[in-house]
N, C-alpha and C positions, 0 to 999 in steps of 0.2 A: 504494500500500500504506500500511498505517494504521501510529502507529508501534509498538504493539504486536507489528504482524506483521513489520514490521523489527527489532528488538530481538531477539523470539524468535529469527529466522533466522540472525543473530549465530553462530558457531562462535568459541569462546575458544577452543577447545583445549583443551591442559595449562596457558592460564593461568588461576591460582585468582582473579588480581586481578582479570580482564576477567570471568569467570565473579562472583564474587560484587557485581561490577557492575551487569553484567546482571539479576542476582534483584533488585540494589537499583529497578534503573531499571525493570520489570516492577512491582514493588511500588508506586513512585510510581503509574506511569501505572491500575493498577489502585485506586489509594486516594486520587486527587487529584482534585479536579475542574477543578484551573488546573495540571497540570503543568509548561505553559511558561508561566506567569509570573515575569516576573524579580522582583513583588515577596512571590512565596510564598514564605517563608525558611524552615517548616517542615513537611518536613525538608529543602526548598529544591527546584531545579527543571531542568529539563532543560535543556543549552545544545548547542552545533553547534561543531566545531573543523576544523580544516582541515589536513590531510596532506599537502600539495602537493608533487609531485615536481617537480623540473627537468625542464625541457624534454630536455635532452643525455648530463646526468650520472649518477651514483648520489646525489645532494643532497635536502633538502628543505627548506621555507622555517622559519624559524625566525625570532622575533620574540624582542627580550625587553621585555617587561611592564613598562609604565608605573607601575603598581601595587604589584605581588608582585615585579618586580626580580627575575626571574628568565627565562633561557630556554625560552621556551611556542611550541607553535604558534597561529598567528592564531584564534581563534575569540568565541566570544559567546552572547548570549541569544537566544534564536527571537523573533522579531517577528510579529507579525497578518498583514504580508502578506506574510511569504516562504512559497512557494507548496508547498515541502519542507523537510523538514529536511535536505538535503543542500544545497539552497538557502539554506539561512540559514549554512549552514559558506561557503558560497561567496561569500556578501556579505559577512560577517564578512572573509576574508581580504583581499577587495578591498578594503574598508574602511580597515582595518590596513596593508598593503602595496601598495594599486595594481597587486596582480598582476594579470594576463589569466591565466583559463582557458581550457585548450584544448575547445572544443564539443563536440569529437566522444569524448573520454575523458566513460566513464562514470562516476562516480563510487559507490563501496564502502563501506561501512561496514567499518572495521580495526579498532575499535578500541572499547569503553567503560568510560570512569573516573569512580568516581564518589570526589570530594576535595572538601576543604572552604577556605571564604574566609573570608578575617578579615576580622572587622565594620570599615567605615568609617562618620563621620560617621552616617548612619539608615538603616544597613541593620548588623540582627545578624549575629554566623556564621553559615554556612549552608552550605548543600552544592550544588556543582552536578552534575550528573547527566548526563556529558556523552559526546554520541556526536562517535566522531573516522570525518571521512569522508577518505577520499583522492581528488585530484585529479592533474592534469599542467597544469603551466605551459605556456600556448602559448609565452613568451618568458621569459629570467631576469633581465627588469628589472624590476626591486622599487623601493620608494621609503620612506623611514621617514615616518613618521605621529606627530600628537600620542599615539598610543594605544600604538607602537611605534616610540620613537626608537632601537632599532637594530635592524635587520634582516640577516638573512646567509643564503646558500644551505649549510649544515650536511650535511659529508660522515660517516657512521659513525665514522671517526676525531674527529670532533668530540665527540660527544655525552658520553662522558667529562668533557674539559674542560667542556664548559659544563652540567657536572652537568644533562643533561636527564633527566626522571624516568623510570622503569622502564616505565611505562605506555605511554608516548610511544614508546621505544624497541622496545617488544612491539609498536605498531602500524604500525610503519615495516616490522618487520619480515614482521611479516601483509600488505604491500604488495609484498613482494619488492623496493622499491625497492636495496633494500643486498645483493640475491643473492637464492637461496633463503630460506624460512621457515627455524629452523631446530627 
């Protein structure tokens, strides 16, 4: 499926964020002709995240960013040869944390946000346009990375403390990792 026709398929809900998301990220893909380039800055470009659940627990992987200094899930920019975009969320995390995927978990689109990055060195602000897929850890050994030198398996009771954003938390919960939807 093309990713228009994944985007469309998307169900937010009742959320207005992941809903005016989705128009933005349909407006890209309908008015760009490089969507996934990381170096189209405007109005910027679509990137891949990654939802990973624990293998055992209610938990999900959670990195905090090199960069932005904050608790994110692992993800990234679409590459030439990731084969989906659910693929390029699933290199991105291995990337970042050395997780293993479990094969046989299908992976879901939960989730899309669309936030902006402060300009570094030659790259302006910009927006990434980013779809959050979920996965299941085959195992819960993680490893920190130059990209994510802290890593943790983050239970519901977490996400508070480490001030994870609104976004994040509406796609965990579209996972049912933490219970029902609610």
């Amino acid at each position: 499926m093309n990713a228009v026709g994944i985007v469309t398929r998307f169900d937010a809900g009742s959320d207005g964020l992941a809903s005016k998301s989705q128009e933005l990220v349909l407006g890209l893909l309908a008015q760009s002709a490089f969507p996934f380039s990381g170096n189209q800055y405007g109005p910027g470009h679509i990137t891949c995240t990654a939802l990973v659940i624990h293998p055992s627990g209610p938990r999900v992987l959670m990195i905090h960013h090199h960069r932005l200094h904050r608790w994110l899930l692992p993800g990234g920019h679409v590459e030439s040869f990731d084969v989906s975009l659910a693929a390029a969320a699933a290199r991105e995390a291995r990337e970042e944390t050395n997780v293993q995927l479990d094969p046989d978990f299908e992976p879901v689109l939960v989730g899309i946000d669309v936030h902006g990055i402060p300009s570094k060195r030659d790259e302006p602000y910009h927006l990434h346009h980013d779809l959050i897929w979920c996965f299941r850890a085959l195992s819960e050994a993680i490893e920190q990375t130059d990209e994510a030198p802290q890593v943790m398996w983050a239970a519901a009771g977490d996400m508070e403390r480490l001030q994870v954003t609104e976004s994040i938390r509406r796609s965990a919960e579209r996972s049912k990792v933490f219970g029902p939807a609610r």
